[in-house]
Residue, then its C-alpha position, 0 to 999 in steps of 0.5 A: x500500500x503507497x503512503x499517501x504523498x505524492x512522491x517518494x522524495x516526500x516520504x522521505x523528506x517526511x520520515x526525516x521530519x518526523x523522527x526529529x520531532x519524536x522526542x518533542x511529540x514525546x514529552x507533550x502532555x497530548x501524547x499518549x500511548x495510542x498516539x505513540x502507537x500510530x507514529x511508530x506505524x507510521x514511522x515503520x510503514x514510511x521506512x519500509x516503503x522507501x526499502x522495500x525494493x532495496x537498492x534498486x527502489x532509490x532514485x538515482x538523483x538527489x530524490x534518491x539521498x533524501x528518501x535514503x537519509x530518511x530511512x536512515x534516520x528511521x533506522x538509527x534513531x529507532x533500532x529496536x525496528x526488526x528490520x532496522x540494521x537492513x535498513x540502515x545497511x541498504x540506505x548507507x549503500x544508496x549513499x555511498x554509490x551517489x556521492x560517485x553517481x552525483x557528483x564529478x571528481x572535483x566534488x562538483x554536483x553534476x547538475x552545475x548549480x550551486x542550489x542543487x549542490x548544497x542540496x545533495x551536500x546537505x544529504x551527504x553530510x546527514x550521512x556522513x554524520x550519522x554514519x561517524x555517530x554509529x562508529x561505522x566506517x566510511x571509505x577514504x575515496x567517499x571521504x575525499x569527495x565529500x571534503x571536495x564538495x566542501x571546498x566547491x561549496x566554500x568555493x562558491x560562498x560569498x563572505x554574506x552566505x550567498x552564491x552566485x545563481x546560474x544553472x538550475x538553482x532557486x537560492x542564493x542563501x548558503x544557509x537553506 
């Protein structure tokens, strides 16, 4: 059964949101065990729709990191999920393939606009982050692109935080 949002971009956007919201949700005097019941289904339901082709069911594009840092969020922030390590381990593969897929040697993001490269930065970093917080390794060739996506960005960066706007961007502000 789909989730109700139009896209698999939006459901990741969406699992993401949601598992930062838990612990505020969590100590609302609102929020009771049934709820609780419906947001952890929903939490589930939403990772498991996005995994349940494994790696062939993600995007290729930036679509495809903010869908796999969504179920990966699901899957470090509530590892008592049975499917919680798969998760985690088929997400963590989508990102590793599409920082390479992504972006060029240079750590430019193929789409040449600053909007679309701070986009795919931010999914990388998500990853990398959560990916150091777990103690997992990370490979030095994905290391080494991550940190040359850092540099085109500050590269980029103008002393006020915004950039230059040419191919398909929609924002100059670094900090969106």
């Amino acid at each position: 059964l789909e989730p109700g949002y139009p896209r698999r971009l939006e459901v990741g956007i969406r699992l993401r949101n949601w598992v930062w919201l838990f612990p505020v949700v969590m100590s609302s005097k609102h929020f009771d065990a049934d709820l609780l019941a419906v947001l952890l289904e929903n939490l589930h339901g939403m990772a498991e729709h996005l995994n349940e082709r494994g790696l062939a069911g993600y995007s290729s594009s930036n679509h495809g990191a903010m869908e796999a840092v969504g179920v990966l969020h699901a899957a470090t922030y509530f590892p008592e999920f049975r499917k919680a390590e798969a998760w985690r381990d088929v997400a963590a593969e989508r990102m590793l393939q599409h920082i390479y897929d992504s972006t060029f040697d240079d750590g430019v993001y193929h789409g040449r606009s600053p909007g679309y490269h701070n986009v795919v930065l931010r999914e990388v970093s998500s990853f990398y982050q959560m990916m150091r917080r777990q103690r997992q390794p990370l490979p030095k060739e994905f290391v080494a692109r991550f940190n040359a996506m850092i540099d085109f960005a500050a590269a980029f960066t103008r002393p006020d935080l915004t950039s230059a706007q040419f191919g398909h961007s929609d924002s100059d502000l670094m900090t969106e």
